[in-house]
C-alpha positions as CSV (number, residue, x, y, z in Angstrom):
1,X,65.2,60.6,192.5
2,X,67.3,62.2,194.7
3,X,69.1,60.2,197.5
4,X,71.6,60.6,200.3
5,X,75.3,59.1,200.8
6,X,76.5,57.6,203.8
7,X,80.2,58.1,203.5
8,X,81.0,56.1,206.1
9,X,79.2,52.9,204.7
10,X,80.2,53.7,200.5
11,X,84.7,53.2,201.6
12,X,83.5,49.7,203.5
13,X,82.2,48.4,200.2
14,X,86.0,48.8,199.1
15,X,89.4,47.9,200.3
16,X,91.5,48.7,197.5
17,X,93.9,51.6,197.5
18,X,94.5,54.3,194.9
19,X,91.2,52.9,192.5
20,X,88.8,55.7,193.6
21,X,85.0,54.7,193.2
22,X,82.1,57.4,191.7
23,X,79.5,58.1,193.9
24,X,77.5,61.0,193.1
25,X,77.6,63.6,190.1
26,X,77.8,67.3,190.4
27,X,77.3,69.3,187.3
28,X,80.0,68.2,184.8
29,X,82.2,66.7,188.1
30,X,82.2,63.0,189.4
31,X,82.4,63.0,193.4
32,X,84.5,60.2,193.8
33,X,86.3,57.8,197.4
34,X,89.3,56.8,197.2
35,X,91.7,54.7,200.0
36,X,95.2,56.5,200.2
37,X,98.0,54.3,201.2
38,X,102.0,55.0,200.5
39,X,102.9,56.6,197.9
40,X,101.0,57.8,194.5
41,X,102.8,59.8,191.4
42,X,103.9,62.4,190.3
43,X,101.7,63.7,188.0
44,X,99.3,67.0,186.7
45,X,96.1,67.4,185.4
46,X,96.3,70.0,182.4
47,X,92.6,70.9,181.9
48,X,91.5,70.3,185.3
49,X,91.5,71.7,189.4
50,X,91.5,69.0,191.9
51,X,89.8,69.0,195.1
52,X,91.0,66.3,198.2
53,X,88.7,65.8,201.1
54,X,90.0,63.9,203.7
55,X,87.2,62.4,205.9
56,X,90.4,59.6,208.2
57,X,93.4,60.3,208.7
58,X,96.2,62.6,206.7
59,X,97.7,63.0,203.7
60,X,100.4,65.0,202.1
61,X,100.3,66.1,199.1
62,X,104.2,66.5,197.8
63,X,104.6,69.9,195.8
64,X,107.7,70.7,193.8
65,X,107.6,74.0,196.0
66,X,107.1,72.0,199.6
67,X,104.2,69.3,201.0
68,X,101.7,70.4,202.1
69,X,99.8,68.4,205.2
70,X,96.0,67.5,204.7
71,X,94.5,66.3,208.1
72,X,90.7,64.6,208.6
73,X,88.2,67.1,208.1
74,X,90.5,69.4,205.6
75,X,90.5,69.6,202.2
76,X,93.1,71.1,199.1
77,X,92.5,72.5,195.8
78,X,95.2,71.8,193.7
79,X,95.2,74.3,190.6
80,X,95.1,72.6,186.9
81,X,98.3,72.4,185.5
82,X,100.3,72.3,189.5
83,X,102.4,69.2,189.6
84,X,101.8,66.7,192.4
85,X,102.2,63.6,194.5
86,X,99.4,62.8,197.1
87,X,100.9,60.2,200.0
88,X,99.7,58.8,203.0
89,X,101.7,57.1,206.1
90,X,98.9,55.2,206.9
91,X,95.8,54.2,205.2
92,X,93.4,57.7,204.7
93,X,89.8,57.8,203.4
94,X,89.9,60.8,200.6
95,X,86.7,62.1,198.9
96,X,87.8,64.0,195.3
97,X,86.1,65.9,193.6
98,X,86.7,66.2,189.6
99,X,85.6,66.7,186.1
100,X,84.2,63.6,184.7
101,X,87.3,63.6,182.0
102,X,90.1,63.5,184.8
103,X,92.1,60.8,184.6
104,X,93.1,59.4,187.8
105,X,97.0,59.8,186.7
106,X,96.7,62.8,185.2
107,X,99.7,63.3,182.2
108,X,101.4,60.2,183.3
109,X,100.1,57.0,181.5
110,X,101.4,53.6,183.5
111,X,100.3,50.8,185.5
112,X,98.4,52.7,187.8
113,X,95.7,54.2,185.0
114,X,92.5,53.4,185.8
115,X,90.4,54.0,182.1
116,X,87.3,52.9,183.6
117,X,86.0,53.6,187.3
118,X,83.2,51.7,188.8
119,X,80.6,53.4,190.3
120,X,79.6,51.9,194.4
C-alpha cells in the first residue's frame, strides 16, 4: 500500500537528538529524521554518499577543507569516503537519506552507535 508522510507530524513523535528514526524506504536507501543539536563526530562513511535535508533551522557540516552552512529548505551530498562533522547551534530538523547498511557513525565505533534504528 502506498502511503504519504507528514514530516511535520513523524519529528513530534521524537525528541531525542542524534538517534535518527526510518521512515520510508527508497530502493536499497532508508529515508530517515533526525534532531541535530551541538555537536556530532567526526567521522566517514567508506561505501556510502550521504544526503542532509534540512526542513528547521541550520546546520553546518564541519569539512577538513572548510564548513559548509546548510539552511531550512537546503540540502548537501557529502561524497563516500569525505570526512565530516554535522553541528547545529540550535536544535534543527534534518531528513537523511542513506543506504540501509550506513551506520549512523560511520568509521568511528563509540557511545554514540546506534546498531539498531527504530522505525516511527
Amino acid at each position: 500500500m502506498i502511503k504519504k508522510i507528514n514530516i511535520a507530524e513523524k519529528f513530534s513523535l521524537f525528541s531525542e537528538i542524534w538517534v535518527p528514526k526510518i521512515v520510508a524506504e527508497l530502493n536499497n536507501d532508508y529515508i530517515k529524521l533526525d534532531k541535530f543539536n551541538g555537536e556530532f563526530l567526526w567521522h566517514k562513511h567508506d561505501g556510502e554518499d550521504e544526503l542532509f535535508l534540512v526542513v528547521k533551522g541550520n546546520i553546518t557540516v564541519k569539512l577538513r577543507d572548510g564548513d559548509v552552512q546548510v539552511s531550512e529548505g537546503e540540502f548537501i551530498v557529502i561524497p563516500k569516503g569525505v570526512e565530516h562533522k554535522p553541528t547545529a547551534e540550535k536544535e534543527a530538523y534534518v531528513v537523511i537519506v542513506e543506504p540501509k547498511n550506513a551506520m549512523n557513525t560511520g568509521d568511528v565505533q563509540d557511545e554514540m552507535t546506534l546498531t539498531k534504528l527504530d522505525w516511527i
